[in-house]
C-alpha positions in Angstrom: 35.2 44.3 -19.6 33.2 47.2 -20.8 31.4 49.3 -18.3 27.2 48.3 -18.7 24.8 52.0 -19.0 21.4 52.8 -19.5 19.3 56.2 -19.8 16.7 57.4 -17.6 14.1 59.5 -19.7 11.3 60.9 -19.2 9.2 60.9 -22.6 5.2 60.6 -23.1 4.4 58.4 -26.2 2.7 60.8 -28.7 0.9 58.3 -30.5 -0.6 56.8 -26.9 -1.6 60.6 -25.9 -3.4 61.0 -29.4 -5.4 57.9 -28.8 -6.1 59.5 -24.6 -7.4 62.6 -26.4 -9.1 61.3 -29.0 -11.0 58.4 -26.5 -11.7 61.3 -24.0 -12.6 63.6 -27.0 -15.3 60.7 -27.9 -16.6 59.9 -24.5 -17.3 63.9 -24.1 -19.8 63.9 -27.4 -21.2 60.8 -26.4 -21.9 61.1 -22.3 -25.7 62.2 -21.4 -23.4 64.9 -18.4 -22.1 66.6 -21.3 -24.5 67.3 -23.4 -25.3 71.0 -23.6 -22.4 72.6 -21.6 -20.5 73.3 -23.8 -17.7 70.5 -22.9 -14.9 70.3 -25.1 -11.1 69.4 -25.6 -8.2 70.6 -27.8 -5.1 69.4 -28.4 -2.3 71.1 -30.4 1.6 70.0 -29.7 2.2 69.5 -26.2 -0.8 71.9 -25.0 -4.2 70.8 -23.8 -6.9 73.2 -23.7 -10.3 71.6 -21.4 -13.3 74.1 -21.5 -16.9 74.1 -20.5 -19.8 76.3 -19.6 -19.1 76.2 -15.7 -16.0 75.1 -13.3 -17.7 71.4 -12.6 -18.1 70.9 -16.0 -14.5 71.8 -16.6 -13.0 69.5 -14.0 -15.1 66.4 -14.9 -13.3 66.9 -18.8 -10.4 67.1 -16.8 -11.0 63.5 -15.2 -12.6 61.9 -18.4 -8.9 63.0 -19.9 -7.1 61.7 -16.8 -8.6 58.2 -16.3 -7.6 57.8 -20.5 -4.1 58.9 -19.9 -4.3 56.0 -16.9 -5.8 53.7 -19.2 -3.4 53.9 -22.4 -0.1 53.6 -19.9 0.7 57.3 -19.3 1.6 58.4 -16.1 -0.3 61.6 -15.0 3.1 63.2 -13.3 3.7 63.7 -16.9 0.7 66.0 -17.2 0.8 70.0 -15.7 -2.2 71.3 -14.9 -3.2 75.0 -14.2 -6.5 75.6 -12.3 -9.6 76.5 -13.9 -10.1 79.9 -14.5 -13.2 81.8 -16.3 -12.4 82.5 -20.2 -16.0 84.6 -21.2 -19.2 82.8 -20.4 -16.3 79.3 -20.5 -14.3 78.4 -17.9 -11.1 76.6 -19.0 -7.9 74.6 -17.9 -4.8 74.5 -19.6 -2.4 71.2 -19.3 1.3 70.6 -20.7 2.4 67.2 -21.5 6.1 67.4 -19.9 9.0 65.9 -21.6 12.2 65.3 -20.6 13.7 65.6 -17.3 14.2 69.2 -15.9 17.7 70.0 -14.4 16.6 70.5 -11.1 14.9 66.7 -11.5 18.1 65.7 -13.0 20.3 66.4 -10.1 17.7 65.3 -7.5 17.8 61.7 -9.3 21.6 61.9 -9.3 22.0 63.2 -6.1 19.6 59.6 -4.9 21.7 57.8 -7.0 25.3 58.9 -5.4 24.1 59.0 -1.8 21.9 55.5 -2.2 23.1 53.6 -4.4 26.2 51.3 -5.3 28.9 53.4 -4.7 30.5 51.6 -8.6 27.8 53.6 -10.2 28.1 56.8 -12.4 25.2 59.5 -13.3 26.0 61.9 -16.1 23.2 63.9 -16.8 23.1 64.9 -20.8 20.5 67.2 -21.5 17.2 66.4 -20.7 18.6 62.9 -19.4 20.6 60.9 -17.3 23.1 58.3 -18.2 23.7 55.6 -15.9 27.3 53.4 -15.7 28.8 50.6 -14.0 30.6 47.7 -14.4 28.4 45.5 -12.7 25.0 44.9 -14.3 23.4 44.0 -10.9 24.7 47.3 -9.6 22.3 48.9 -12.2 19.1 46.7 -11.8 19.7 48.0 -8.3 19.4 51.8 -9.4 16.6 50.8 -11.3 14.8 49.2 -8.4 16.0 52.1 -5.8 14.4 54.5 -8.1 11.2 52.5 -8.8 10.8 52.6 -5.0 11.1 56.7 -4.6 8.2 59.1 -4.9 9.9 61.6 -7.8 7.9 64.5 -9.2 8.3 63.0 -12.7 7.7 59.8 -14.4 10.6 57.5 -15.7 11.7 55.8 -18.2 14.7 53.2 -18.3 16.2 52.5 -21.8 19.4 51.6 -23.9 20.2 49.2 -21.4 23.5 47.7 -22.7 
């Protein structure tokens, strides 16, 4: 019998994070808060730009973007925030949308899955993600559910389970 795998990933759907801007673009031009300081957001690629007339301001963009990312599914461990920081008469905050798993990340997960988990089971880690073998398909719904269970600095994805 052929050994059973899947892939842990970390990816951020870019479609879902368009519609998160775009909501929290929306609710910006709309909210009474906002009107007249200057409250805006940008998105090009994997950068996020939040700006507004003072640091308050700046941070409440910062949530209206946060509770959308929360609403359409993505995690905010995905999200990498800098602090606000004067830009002119603007104060800003810059955010990267993180994809893929790092390779310090990478041999953390590993490193939980060797010492934790069925000792049958096989991490490779290939590139930005892990692959994840056994012979025993309960062995792996175990890793799944050990990892569920673990506070991890990034958010992930199970696929290609075969």
């Amino acid at each position: 019998m052929a050994d059973s795998s899947f892939d842990i990933v970390s990816k951020v759907d870019p479609m879902e994070l368009d519609n998160a801007v775009n909501q929290a673009e929306r609710e910006l031009t709309t909210r009474f808060d906002f009107k007249g300081v200057g409250a805006s957001l940008e998105k090009k690629g994997d950068k996020l730009t939040m700006a507004a007339s003072s640091e308050e301001r700046v941070k409440a963009v910062l949530d209206v973007l946060e509770s959308k990312l929360i609403k359409r599914g993505i995690s905010l461990k995905s999200l990498d925030c800098g602090k606000p920081f004067a830009s002119g008469k603007e104060y800003r905050i810059e955010a990267t949308v993180k994809n893929g798993i790092s390779s310090d990340n990478a041999k953390i997960v590993s490193k939980i899955i060797r010492e934790e988990g069925p000792k049958s089971v096989k991490a490779q880690i290939q590139g930005d993600e892990l692959r994840v073998s056994s012979k025993s398909r309960d062995d792996l719904q175990a890793i799944i559910a050990l990892l569920k269970g673990k506070d991890l600095e990034v958010d992930l994805q199970f696929v290609n389970f075969r």
